[in-house]
C-alpha positions as CSV (number, residue, x, y, z in Angstrom):
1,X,-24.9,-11.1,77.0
2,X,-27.3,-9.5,74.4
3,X,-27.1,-11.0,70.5
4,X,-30.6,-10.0,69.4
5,X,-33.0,-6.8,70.2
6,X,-35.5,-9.9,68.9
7,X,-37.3,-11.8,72.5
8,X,-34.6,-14.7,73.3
9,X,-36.1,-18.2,73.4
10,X,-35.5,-20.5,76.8
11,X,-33.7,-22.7,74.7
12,X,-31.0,-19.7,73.1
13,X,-31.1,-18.2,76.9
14,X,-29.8,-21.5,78.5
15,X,-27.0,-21.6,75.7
16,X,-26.5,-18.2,76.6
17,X,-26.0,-19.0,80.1
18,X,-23.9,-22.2,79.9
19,X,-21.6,-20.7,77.7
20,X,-21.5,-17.4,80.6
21,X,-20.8,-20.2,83.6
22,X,-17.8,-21.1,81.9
23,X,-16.7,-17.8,81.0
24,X,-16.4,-17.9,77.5
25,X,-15.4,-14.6,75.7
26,X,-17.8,-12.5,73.9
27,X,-16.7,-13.1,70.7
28,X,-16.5,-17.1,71.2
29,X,-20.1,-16.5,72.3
30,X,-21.2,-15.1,69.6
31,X,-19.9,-17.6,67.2
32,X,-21.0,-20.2,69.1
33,X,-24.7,-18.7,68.6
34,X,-24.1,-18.3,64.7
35,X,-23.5,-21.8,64.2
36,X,-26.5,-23.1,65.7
37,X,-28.7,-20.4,64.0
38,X,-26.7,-21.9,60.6
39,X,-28.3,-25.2,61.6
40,X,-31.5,-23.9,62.2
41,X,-32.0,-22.1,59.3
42,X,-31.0,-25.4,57.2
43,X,-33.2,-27.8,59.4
44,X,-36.3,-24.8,58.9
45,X,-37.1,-25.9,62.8
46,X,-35.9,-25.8,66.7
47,X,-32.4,-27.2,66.6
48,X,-32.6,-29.4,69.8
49,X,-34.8,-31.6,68.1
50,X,-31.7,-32.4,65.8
51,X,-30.7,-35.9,64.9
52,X,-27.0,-37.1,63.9
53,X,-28.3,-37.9,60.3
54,X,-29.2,-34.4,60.5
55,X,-26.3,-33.2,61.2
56,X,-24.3,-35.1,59.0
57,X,-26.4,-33.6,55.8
58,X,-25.4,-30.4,57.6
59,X,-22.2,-30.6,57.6
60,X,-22.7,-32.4,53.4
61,X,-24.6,-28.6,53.0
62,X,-21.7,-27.0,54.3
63,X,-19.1,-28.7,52.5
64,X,-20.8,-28.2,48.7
65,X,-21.8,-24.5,49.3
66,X,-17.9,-24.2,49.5
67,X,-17.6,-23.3,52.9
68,X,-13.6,-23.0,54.0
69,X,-12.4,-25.6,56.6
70,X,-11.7,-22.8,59.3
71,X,-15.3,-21.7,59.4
72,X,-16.7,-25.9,59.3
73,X,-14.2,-26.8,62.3
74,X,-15.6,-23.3,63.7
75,X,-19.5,-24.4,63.1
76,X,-18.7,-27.8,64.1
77,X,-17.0,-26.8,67.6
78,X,-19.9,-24.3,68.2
79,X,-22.7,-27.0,67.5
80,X,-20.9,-29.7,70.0
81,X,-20.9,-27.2,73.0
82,X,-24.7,-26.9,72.0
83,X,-25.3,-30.7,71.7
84,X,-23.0,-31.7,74.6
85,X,-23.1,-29.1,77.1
86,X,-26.7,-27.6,76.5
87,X,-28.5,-30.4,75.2
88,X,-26.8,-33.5,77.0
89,X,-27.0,-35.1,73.7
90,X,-23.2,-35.6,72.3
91,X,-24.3,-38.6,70.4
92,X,-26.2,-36.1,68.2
93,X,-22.4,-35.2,67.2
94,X,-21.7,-38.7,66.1
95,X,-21.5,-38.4,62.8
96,X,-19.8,-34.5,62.6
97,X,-16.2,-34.5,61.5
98,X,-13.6,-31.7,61.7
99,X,-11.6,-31.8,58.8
100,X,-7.9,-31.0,58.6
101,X,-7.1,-27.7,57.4
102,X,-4.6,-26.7,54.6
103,X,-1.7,-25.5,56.1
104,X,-0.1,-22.9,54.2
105,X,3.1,-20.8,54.1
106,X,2.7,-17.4,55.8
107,X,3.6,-14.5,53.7
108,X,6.6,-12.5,55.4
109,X,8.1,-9.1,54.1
110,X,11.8,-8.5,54.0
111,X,13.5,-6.0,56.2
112,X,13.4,-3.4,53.5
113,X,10.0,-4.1,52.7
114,X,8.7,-3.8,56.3
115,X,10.6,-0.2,57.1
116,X,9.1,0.8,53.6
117,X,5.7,-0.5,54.7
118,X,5.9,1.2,58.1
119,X,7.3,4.5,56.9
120,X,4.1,4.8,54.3
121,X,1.3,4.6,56.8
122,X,-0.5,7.4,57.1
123,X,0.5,9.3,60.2
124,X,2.6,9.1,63.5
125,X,-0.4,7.3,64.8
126,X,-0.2,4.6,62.4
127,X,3.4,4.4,62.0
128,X,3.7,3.6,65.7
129,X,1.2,1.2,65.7
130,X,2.8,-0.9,62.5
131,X,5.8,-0.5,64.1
132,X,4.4,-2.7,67.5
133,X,3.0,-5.2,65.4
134,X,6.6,-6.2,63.3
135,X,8.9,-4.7,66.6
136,X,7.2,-6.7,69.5
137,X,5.6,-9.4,67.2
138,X,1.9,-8.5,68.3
139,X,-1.5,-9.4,66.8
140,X,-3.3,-6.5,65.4
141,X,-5.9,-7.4,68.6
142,X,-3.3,-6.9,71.1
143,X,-2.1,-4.0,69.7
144,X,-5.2,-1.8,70.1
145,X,-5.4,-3.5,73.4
146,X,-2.5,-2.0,75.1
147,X,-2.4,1.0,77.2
148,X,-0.1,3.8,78.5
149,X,0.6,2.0,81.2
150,X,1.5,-1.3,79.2
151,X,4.6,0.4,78.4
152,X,7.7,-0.3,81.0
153,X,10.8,1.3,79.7
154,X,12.4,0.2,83.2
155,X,12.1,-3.1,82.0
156,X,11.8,-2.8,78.4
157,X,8.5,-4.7,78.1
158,X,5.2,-4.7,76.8
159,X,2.6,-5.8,78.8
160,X,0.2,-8.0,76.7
161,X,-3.1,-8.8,78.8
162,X,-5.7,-11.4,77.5
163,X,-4.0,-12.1,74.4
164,X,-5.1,-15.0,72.2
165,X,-6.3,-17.7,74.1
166,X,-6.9,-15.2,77.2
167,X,-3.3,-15.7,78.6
168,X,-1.1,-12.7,79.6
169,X,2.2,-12.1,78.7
170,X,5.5,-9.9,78.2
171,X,6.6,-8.3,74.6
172,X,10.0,-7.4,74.0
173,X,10.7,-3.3,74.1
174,X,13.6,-2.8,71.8
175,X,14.9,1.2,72.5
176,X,13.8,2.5,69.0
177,X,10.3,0.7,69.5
178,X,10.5,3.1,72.2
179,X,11.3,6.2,71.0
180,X,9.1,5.6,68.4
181,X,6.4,5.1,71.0
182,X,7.7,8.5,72.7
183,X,7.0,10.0,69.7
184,X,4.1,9.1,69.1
185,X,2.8,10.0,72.5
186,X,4.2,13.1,72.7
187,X,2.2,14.1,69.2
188,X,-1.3,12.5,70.7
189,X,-0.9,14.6,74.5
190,X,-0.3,17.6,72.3
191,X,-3.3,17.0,70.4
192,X,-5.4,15.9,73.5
193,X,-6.2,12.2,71.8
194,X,-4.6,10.1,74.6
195,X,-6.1,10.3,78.5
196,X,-3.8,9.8,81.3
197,X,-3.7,5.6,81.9
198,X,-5.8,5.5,78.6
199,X,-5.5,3.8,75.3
200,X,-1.7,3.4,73.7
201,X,-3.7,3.8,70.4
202,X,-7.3,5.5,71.1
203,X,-9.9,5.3,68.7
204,X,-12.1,8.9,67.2
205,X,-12.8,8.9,71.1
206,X,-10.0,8.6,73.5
207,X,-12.3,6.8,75.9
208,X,-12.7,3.8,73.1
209,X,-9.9,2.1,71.6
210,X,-8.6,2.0,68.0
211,X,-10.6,-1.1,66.3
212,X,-8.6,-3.3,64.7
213,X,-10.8,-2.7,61.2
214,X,-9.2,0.4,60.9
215,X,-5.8,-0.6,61.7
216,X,-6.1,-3.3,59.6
217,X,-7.0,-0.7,56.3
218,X,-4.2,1.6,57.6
219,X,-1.9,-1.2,56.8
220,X,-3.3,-2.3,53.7
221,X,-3.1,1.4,52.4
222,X,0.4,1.1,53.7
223,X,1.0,-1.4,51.6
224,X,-0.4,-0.3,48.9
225,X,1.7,3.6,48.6
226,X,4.4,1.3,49.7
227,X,4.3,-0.7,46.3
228,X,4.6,-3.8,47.9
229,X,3.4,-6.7,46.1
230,X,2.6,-9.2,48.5
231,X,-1.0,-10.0,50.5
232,X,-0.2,-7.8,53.1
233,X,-2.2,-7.9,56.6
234,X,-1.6,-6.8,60.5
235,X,-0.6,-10.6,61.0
236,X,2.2,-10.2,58.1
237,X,4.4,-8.2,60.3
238,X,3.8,-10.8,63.0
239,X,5.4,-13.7,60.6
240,X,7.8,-11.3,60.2
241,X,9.0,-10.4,63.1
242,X,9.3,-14.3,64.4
243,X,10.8,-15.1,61.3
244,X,13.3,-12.4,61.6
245,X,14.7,-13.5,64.5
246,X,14.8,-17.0,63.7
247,X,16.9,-15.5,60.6
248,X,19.1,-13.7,64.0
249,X,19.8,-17.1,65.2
250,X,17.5,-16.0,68.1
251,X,16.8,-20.0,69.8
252,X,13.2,-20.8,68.7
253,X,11.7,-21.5,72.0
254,X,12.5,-18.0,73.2
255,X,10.7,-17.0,70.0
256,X,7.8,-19.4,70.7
257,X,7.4,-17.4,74.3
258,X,7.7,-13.9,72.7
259,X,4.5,-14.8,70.6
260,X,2.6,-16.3,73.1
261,X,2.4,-19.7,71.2
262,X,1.1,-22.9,73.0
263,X,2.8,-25.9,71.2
264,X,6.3,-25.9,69.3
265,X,4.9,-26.7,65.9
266,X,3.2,-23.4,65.4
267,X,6.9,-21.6,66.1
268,X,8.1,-24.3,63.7
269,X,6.5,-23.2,61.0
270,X,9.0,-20.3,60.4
271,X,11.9,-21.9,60.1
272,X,10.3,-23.4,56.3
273,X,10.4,-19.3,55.5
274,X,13.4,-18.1,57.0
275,X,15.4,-17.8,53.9
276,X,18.8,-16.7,55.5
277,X,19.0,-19.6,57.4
278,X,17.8,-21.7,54.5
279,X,20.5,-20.6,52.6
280,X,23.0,-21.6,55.5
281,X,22.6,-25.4,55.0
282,X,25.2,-27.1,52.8
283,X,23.6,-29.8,50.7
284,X,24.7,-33.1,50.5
285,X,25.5,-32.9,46.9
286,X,28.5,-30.6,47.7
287,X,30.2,-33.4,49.5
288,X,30.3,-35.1,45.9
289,X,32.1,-32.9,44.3
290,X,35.0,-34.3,42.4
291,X,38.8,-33.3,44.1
292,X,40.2,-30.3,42.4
């Protein structure tokens, strides 16, 4: 794997090939790589020779140049594959501490919202796409990964390969997901944009797929001629579409499987949004009222 045109040093090539041996993805790889050229440009010299007090002011730099807690944990984790794995040296991560993360409320669209959101994208293209990410509950990632062949209308299913955390799985196919994804293939064939086996959603060329950049501004433009005034993202229709069905009385480990999520909790979250079902509980306070 290539991250510079610039000669690689024997240390960065070991790195390199460590983090190769264990099959790490590309984009893990690369961040790995980042963090320890963070460290070296602080430090001014090679990073091996690192000590923990080092790192510890590192990590002090990090925190006052108002660095988010996603991208320390992410510096942090890159740094201890270098020090433990590369280096041998994990007590140079002695004093490096991951801190816990804020954890906020997703932002989730109403029904009306989201069919105003999806009929305001641009063209067929995007409308079909939008319509994966809220109808099957996919990230805006797995949505430019699927293919023609991801589709099975015998089993209405969407095949989801390598999703988040490299782990395949099935997507629900609901029967106007479907048509709309008839639709949309129709238009492409006619147009010549979609190879046989190809791309669902192919990029400018049909060999490359559609980068989740531009899918992301599609929906954000969505948004925008949609009038909706909420941060609106790809992953919006995501929290919507689990919330949604927990709002259907859908069970939530059957939700927690549909999105591909490893631990309970992370389902959980949506039950603290899902209004309708909020607005199901009887309070306590009721069962004071005074006889009539």
């Amino acid at each position: 794997m290539t991250h510079t045109s610039k000669p690689i040093s024997p240390l960065r090539q070991r790195m390199i090939d460590d983090m190769t041996l264990r099959k790490l993805s590309p984009k893990t790889q690369v961040a790995y790589i980042r963090a320890v050229e963070k460290l070296t440009r602080f430090l001014s010299r090679s990073p091996d020779a690192a000590t923990a007090e080092d790192l510890r002011r590192f990590q002090l730099h990090l925190v006052h140049g108002g660095t988010s807690s996603m991208t320390l944990n992410a510096t942090i984790t890159g740094l201890r594959f270098f020090f433990e794995v590369t280096l041998d040296r994990a007590e140079a991560m002695a004093k490096m501490s991951p801190v816990r993360e804020p954890r906020k409320l997703p932002v989730v669209l109403s029904r009306e919202e989201v069919a105003r959101l999806i009929r305001s994208a641009g063209n067929v293209k995007y409308q079909a796409a939008l319509s994966v990410a809220y109808g099957a509950g996919l990230r805006a990632s797995e949505v430019v990964g699927l293919k023609v062949g991801d589709v099975d209308s015998a089993r209405m299913t969407l095949r989801v390969e390598q999703g988040k955390g490299r782990k395949d799985r099935y997507a629900m196919l609901s029967p106007v997901l479907l048509e709309c994804l008839r639709a949309w293939w129709r238009t492409a064939r006619a147009q010549g944009k979609m190879l046989d086996g190809g791309w669902l959603f192919p990029g400018q060329n049909p060999v490359n797929p559609l980068g989740t950049r531009q899918l992301n501004r599609a929906c954000h433009a969505a948004a925008a001629a949609a009038e909706i005034d909420k941060r609106v993202s790809m992953h919006t229709l995501r929290h919507s579409y689990a919330t949604h069905l927990l709002e259907q009385k859908v069970d939530i480990r059957v939700i927690q499987v549909l999105l591909g999520h490893k631990r309970l909790d992370t389902t959980a979250l949506y039950a603290q949004v899902a209004t309708d079902v909020l607005r199901e509980v009887v309070s306590p306070l009721e069962a004071l009222r005074p006889p009539a």
